[in-house]
C-alpha positions as CSV (number, residue, x, y, z in Angstrom):
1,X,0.0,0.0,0.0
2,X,2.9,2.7,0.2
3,X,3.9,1.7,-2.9
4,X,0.3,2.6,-4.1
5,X,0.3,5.4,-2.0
6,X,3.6,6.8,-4.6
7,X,1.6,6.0,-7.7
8,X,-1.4,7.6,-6.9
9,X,0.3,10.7,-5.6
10,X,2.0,11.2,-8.9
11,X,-1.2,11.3,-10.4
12,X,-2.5,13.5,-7.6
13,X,0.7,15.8,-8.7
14,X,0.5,15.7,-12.2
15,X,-3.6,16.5,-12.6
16,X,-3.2,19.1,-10.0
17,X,-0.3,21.5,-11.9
18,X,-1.3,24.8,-12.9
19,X,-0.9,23.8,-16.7
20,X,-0.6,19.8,-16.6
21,X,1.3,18.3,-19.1
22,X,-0.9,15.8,-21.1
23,X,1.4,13.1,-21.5
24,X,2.5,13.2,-18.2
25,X,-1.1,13.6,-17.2
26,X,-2.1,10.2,-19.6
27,X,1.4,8.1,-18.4
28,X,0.4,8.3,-14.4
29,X,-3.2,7.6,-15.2
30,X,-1.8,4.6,-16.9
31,X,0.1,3.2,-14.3
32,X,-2.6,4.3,-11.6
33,X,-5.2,2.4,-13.7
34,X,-3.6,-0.5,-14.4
35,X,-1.6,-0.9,-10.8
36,X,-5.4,-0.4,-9.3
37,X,-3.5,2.0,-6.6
38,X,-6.2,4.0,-6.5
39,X,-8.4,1.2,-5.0
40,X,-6.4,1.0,-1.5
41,X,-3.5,3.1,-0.3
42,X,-2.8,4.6,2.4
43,X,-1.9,8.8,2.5
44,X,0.8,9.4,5.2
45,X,-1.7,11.5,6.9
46,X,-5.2,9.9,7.8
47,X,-7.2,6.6,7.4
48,X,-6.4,4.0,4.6
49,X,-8.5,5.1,1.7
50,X,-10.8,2.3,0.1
51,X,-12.9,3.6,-2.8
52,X,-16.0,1.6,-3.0
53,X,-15.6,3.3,-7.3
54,X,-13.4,4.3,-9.0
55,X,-16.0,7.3,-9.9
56,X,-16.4,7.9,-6.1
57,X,-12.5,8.2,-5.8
58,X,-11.9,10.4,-8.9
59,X,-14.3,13.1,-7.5
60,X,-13.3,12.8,-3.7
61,X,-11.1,15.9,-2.5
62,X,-6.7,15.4,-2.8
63,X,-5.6,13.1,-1.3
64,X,-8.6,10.9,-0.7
65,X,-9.8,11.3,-4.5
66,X,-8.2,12.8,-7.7
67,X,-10.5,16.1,-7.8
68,X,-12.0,15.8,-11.4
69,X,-14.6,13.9,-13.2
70,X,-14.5,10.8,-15.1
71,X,-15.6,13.0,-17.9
72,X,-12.4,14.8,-17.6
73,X,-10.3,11.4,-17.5
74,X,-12.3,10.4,-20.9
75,X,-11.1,13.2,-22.6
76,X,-7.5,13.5,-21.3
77,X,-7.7,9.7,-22.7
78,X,-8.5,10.4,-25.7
79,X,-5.9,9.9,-28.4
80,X,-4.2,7.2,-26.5
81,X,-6.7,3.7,-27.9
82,X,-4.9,1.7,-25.0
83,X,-5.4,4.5,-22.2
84,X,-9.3,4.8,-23.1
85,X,-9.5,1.0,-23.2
86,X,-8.2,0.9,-19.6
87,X,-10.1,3.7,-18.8
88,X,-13.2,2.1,-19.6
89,X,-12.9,-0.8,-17.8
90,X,-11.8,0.4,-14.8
91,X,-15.0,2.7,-15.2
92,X,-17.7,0.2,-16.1
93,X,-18.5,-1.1,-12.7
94,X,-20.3,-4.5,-11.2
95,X,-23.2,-3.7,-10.0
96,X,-23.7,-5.1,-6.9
97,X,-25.2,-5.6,-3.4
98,X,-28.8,-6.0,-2.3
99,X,-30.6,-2.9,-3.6
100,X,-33.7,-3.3,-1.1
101,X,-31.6,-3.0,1.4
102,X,-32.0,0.2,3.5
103,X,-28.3,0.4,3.8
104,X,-27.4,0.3,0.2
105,X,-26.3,3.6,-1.3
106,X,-26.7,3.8,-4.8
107,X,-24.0,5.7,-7.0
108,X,-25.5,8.4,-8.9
109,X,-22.6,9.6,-11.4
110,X,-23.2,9.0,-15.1
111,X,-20.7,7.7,-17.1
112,X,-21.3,7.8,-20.7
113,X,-21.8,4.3,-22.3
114,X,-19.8,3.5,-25.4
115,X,-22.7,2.2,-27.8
116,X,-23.1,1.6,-31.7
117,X,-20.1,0.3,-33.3
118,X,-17.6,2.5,-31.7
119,X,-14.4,1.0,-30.5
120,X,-14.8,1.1,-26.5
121,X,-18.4,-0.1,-27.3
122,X,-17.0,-3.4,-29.3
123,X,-14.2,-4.0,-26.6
124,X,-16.7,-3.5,-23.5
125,X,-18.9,-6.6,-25.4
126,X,-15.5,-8.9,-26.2
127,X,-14.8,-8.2,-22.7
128,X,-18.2,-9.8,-21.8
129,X,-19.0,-12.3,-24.2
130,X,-15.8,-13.5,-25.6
131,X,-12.5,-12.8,-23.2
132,X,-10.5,-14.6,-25.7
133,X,-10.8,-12.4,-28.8
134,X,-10.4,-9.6,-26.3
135,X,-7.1,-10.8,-25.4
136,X,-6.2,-11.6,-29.0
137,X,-7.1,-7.3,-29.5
138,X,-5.1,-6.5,-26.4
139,X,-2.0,-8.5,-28.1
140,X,-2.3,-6.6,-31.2
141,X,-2.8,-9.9,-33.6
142,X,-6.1,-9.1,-34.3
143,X,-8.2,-5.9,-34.7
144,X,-11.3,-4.9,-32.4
145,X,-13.4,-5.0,-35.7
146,X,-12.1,-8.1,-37.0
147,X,-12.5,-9.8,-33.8
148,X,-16.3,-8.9,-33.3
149,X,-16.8,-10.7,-36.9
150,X,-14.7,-13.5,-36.2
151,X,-17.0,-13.4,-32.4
152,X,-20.0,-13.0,-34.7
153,X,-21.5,-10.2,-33.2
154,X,-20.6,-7.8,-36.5
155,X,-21.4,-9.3,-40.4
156,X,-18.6,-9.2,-42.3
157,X,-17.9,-7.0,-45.0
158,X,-15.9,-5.2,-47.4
159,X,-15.6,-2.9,-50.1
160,X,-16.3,-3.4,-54.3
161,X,-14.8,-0.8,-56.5
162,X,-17.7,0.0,-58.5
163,X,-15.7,1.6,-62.0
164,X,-14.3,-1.5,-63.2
165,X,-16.7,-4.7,-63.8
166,X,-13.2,-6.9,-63.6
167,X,-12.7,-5.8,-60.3
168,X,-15.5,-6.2,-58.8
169,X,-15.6,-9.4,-60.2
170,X,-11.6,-10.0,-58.5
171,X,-13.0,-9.0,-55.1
172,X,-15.8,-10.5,-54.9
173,X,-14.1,-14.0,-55.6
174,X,-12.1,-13.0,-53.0
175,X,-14.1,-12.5,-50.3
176,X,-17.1,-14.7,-51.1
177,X,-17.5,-18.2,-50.5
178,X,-17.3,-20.7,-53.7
179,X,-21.1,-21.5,-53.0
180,X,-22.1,-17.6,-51.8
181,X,-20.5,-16.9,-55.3
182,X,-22.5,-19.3,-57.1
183,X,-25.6,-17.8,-55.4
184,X,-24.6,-14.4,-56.4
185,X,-24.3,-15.6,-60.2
186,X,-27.1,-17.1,-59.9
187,X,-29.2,-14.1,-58.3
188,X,-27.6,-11.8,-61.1
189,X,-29.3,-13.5,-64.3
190,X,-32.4,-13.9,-63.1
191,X,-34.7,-11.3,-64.9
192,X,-36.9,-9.5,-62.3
């Protein structure tokens, strides 16, 4: 925990300048995110801090919390794919706990949800439904796009120059299968 309590005051230091410096700013959020220091450390003075969210600690007042808004951490991410990637799951939290309990507190920050077919939104649903394509994406062998094909959650597709009948022809026995081919043929000298 003092070790966390270094990483997280870094990050403390470095969002807190009068002018940060954006790639210092993104490098400590990195290390801050992925160490999960800001979960539990302990300031040298007062209690051990224990965040029950990250969105709780990023709006909590120096040194319990990192004085900003997850909004603001969004868009300092922005520009660096890995960074927002980390961001986001570090920011997509298990919901949890009895909710008809009397002593549950519910957390009301909103955090903008990645939807469509936007980047964070295809890596939140590999993360969910298919962990091993995700980690295929985090590796770098495969793309985020090419993974939620191969996961079947996106159709595949491509693109037919349309100026040349020989190439479209070329691509699309290429990319179609012998029998989707034969379909296509098939589909094309019909008369309507």
């Amino acid at each position: 925990m003092a070790d966390n309590w270094e990483i997280v005051q870094d990050a403390i230091l470095a969002f807190n300048m009068h002018v940060p410096d954006m790639a210092v700013c993104r490098e400590k959020l990195f290390l801050l995110l992925s160490s999960e220091a800001w979960s539990d450390y302990s300031p040298p003075i007062g209690e051990e801090c224990k965040p029950s969210s990250f969105a709780e600690w990023v709006s909590a007042k120096v040194p319990r919390g990192l004085d900003t808004t997850v909004k603001n951490l969004q868009d300092i991410a922005q520009g660096d794919e890995n960074l927002r990637v980390l961001l986001d799951k570090t920011i997509q939290e298990k919901h949890g706990g009895d909710r008809r309990s009397g002593d549950f507190k519910f957390n009301n920050i909103q955090l903008e949800t990645p939807v469509g077919t936007s980047e964070l939104a295809g890596r939140r649903r590999l993360r969910k439904d298919r962990p091993d394509l995700d980690a295929l994406v985090d590796s770098g062998q495969l793309s985020t796009h090419a993974a939620m094909v191969q996961a079947g959650f996106r159709p595949k597709t491509f693109t037919v120059r349309a100026d040349r009948p020989e190439s479209i022809v070329g691509t699309l026995r290429r990319q179609l299968a012998p029998e989707t081919l034969a379909l296509v043929i098939k589909l094309l000298s019909e008369e309507n």
